[in-house]
C-alpha positions in Angstrom: -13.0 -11.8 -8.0 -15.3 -14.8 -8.7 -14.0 -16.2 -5.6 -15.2 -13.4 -3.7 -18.6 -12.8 -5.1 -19.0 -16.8 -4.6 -18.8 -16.1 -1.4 -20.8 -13.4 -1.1 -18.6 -10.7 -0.5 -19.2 -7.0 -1.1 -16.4 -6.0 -3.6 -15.0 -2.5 -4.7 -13.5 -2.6 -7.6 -10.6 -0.1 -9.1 -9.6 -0.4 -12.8 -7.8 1.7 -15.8 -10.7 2.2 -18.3 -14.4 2.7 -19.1 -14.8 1.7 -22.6 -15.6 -1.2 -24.0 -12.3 -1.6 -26.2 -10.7 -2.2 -22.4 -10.7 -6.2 -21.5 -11.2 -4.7 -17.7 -13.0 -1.4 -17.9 -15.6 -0.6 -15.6 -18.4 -1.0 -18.4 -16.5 -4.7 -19.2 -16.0 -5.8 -15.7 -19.7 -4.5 -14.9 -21.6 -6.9 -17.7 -19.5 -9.9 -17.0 -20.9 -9.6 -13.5 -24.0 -8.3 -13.9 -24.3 -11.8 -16.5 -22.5 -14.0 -14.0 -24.2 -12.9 -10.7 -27.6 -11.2 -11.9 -28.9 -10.8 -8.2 -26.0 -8.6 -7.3 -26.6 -4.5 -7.3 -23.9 -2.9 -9.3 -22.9 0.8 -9.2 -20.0 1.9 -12.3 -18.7 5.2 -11.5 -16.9 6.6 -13.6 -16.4 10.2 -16.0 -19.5 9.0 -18.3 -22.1 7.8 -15.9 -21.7 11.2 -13.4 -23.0 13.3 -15.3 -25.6 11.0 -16.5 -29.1 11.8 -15.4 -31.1 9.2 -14.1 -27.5 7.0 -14.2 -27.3 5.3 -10.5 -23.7 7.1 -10.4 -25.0 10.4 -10.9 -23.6 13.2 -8.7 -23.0 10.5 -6.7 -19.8 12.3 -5.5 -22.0 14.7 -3.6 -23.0 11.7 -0.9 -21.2 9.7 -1.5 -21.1 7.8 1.9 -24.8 7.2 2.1 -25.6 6.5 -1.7 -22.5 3.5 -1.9 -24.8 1.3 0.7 -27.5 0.8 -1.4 -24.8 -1.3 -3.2 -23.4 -5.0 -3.4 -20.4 -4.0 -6.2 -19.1 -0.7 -6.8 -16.4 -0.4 -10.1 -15.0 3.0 -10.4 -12.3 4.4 -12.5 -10.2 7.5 -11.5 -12.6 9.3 -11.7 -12.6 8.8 -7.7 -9.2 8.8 -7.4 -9.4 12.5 -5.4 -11.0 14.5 -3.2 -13.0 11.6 -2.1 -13.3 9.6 1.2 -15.5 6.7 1.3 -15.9 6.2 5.2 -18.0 3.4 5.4 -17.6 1.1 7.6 -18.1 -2.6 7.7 -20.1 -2.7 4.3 -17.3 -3.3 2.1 -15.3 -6.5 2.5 -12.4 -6.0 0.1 -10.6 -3.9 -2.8 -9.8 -4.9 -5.8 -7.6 -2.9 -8.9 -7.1 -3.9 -11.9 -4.3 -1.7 -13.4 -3.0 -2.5 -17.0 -0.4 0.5 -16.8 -2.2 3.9 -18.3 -2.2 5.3 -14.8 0.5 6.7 -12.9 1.8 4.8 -9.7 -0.1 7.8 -7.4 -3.4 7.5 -9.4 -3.0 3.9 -8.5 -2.1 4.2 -4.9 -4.6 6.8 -4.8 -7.9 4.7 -6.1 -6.8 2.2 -3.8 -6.6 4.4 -0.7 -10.7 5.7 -1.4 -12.3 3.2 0.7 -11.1 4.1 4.5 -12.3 1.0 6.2 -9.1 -1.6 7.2 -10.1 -4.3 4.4 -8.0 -6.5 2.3 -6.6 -5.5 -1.2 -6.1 -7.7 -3.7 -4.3 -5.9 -6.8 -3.2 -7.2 -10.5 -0.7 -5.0 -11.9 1.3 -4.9 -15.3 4.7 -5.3 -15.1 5.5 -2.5 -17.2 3.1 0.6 -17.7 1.3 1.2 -21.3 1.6 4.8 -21.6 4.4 7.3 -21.5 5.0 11.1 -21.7 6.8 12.4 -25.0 9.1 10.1 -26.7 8.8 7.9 -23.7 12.4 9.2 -22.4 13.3 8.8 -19.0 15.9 11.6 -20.1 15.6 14.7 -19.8 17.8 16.1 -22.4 16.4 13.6 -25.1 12.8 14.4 -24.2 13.5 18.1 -24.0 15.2 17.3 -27.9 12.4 15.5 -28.7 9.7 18.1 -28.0 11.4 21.1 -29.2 12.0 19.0 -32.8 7.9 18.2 -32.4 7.3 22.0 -32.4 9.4 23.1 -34.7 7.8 20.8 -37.4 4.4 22.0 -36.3 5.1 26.0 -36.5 7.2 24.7 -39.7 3.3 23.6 -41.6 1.9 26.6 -39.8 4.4 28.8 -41.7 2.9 27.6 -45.0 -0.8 28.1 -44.0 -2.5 31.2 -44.3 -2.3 32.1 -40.7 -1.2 35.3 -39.3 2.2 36.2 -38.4 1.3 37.1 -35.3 0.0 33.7 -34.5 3.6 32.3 -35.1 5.4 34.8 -32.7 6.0 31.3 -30.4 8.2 31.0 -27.4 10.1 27.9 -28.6 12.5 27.8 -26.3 13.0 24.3 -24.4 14.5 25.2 -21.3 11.9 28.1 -19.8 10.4 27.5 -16.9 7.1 26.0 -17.5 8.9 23.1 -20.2 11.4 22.4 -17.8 8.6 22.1 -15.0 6.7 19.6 -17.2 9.9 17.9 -18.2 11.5 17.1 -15.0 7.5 15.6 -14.0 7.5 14.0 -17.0 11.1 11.6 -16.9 10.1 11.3 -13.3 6.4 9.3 -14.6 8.3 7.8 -17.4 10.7 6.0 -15.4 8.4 4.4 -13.4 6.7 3.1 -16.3 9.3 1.0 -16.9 9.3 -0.8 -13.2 5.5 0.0 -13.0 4.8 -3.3 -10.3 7.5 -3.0 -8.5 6.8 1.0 -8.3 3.2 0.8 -7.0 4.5 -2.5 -5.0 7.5 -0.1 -3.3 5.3 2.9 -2.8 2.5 0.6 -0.6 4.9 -1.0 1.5 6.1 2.4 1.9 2.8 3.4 3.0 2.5 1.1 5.4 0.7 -2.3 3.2 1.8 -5.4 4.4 2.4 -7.1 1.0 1.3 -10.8 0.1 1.9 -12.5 -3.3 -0.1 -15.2 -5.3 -0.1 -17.6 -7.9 -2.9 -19.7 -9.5 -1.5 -23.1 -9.8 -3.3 -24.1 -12.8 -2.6 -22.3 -15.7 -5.4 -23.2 -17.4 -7.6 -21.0 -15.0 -6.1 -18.0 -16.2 -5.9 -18.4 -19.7 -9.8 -19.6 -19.6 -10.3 -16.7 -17.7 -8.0 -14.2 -20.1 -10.6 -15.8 -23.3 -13.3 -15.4 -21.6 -13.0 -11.8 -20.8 -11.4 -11.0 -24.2 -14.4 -12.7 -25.8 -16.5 -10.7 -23.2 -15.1 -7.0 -24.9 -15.6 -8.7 -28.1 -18.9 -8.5 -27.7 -19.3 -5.6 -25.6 -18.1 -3.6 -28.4 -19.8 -5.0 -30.9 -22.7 -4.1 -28.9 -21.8 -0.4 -28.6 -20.8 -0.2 -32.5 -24.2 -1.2 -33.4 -26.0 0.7 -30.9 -23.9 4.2 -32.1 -24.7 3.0 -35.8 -28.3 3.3 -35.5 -28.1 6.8 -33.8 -29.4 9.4 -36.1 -27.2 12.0 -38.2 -26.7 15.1 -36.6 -26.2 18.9 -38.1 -23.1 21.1 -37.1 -25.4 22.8 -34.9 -26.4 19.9 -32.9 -23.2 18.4 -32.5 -21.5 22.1 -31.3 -24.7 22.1 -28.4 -23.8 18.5 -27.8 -20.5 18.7 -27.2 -20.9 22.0 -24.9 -23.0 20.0 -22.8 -22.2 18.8 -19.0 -24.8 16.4 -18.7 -25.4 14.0 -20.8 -27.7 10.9 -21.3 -26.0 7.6 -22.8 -28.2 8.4 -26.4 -26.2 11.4 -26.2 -23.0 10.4 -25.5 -23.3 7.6 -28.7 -25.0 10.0 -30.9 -22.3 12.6 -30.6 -19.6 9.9 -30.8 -21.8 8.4 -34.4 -20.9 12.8 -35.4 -17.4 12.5 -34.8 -16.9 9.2 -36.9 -19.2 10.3 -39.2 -17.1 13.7 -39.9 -13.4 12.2 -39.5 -14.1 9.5 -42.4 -16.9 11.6 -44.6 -18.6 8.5 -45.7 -22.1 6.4 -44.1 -20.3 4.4 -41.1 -20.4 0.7 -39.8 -19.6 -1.2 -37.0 -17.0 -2.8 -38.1 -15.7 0.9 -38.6 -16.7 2.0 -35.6 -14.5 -0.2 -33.9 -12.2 -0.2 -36.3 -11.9 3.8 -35.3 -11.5 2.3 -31.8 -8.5 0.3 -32.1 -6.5 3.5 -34.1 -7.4 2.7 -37.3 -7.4 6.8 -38.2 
């Protein structure tokens, strides 16, 4: 990446998250360069920032083509992953992904495939994926098991609510046709997972990548590089705990019109979130709390 930008290069750049407890999410990867190469134009695209008025990235889907010039770095997450076909030509001068496993090997090949133009892509991939469907099981009997167990502890505490009956009348049978449709999907993603590089890897060369592998030969790079960008979400989320601390308290009211909006401005977005936290814990938040919340602590 550095390498790249030292040269000049225009970059497009794939990755797995947008928040700032991600080491490389878009919003991470975007202030590290944004602090490293000040004079660059940076566009991040992702599910935040279009449908952000007066964001750079907003609507940005509807031209796409013409609005992505304007820029020396574009990082995107899947929300581009789709539907969308960046055909310029010659502006661009390489791809890069940074996948850490949440996606699925299409999502990945997919991102990848956006930008048309016969470039040079230059991937990092985890060797096993992060995320799983279920209980994990590449099995489809044990994850059929699993999820029918799941649901009949759930209707089990439902039983001993007040609810209606009639709200318990549940098809809980796991072999109709739907379950079994999700199931079969579902052992399918899982067991890539497990070979998650050499999945994507396999599925490129299928498609017709001409594959090239590379080692830095000091070691010492990449674990000064790995600090640095760990100490680089440190901060960017102590940055965005302290910016949704000081958000003001909201009524019921405003966080139900809040959260029925489709546009939203970044006060927005943090004031709802300061709600949320707010009405999960029931007492006046902090943030170390905030990112506490962030890391599972619920």
């Amino acid at each position: 990446l550095y390498r790249l930008l030292d040269n000049e290069k225009k970059l497009f750049i794939c990755c797995s998250g947008k928040k700032a407890k991600s080491t490389y999410s878009a919003i991470n990867l975007a202030k590290k360069i944004k602090k490293k190469y000040p004079h660059l134009n940076i566009c991040t695209v992702d599910a935040d920032t279009v449908v952000e008025p007066r964001n750079e990235a907003y609507l940005i889907t509807e031209d796409i083509n013409n609005r992505l010039k304007n820029y020396d770095v574009v990082i995107t997450t899947s929300v581009l992953e789709t539907g969308v076909s960046i055909d310029i030509k010659n502006h661009f001068d390489a791809v890069l992904g940074f996948f850490s496993g949440n996606h699925t090997v299409d999502t990945v090949c997919q991102m990848i495939e956006r930008v048309r133009d016969n470039i040079p892509r230059y991937l990092y991939i985890n060797k096993m994926g992060l995320s799983s469907i279920g209980n994990g099981s590449n099995s489809l009997r044990s994850l059929l098991f699993s999820t029918h167990k799941k649901t009949k502890a759930i209707i089990g505490e439902l039983t001993q609510s007040d609810l209606n009956q009639d709200l318990l009348e549940i098809d809980v049978n796991p072999c109709n046709d739907s379950l079994m449709a999700w199931a079969k999907r579902a052992t399918f993603i899982n067991s890539q997972k497990y070979y998650y590089r050499d999945e994507i890897l396999e599925k490129l060369e299928n498609d017709g990548y001409e594959l090239s592998f590379f080692e830095v030969e000091d070691k010492n790079i990449v674990d000064n590089i790995k600090t640095d960008m760990k100490n680089n979400k440190l901060a960017s989320q102590h940055d965005e705990a302290i910016e949704i601390c000081s958000k003001p308290s909201i009524s019921e009211q405003e966080l139900d019109n809040l959260q029925m909006k489709k546009t939203k401005t970044r006060d927005e977005r943090l004031t709802e979130e300061k709600a949320i936290i707010e009405r999960k814990y029931l007492i006046d938040i902090s943030p170390d709390l905030v990112k506490l919340n962030d890391d599972g602590f619920y």
